[in-house]
Phi, psi and omega in degrees: 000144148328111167260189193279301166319316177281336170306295196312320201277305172309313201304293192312301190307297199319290201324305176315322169303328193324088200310190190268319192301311170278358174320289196296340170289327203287342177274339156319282192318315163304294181325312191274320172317308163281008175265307221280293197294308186300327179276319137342255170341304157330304201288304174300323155299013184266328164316123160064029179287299180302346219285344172260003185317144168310117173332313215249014152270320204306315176267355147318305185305297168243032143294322186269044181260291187315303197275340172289313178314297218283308195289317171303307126002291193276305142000281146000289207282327158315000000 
């Protein structure tokens, strides 16, 4: 098996090869892996934000989720 060091080291050999002319897609091409990793993290720090809520907001919430929405909505639309 592979680890994640020798993969990176082929991956680095591959790059060299590159021509100079394909540099800027490939770096295109990172860039968005890493907006995509960055984006991931974001989103996941957001786990278990809820995870101590009160029982009785918790079920306020979404019994009243259609008519809050609704209120919101017309707010909104003013």
């Amino acid at each position: 098996m592979i680890t994640d060091t020798q993969k990176r080291q082929q991956i680095l050999r591959k790059i060299y090869r590159i021509p100079s002319e394909k540099l800027k897609e490939l770096d295109d091409f990172v860039s968005k892996l890493e907006k995509e990793i960055h984006k991931k993290a974001k989103i996941l720090s957001f786990a278990g934000a809820w995870q101590n809520i009160d029982d009785s907001v918790l079920k306020d919430l979404t019994e009243n989720l259609i008519s809050n929405r609704q209120k919101n909505k017309r707010r909104a639309d003013e």
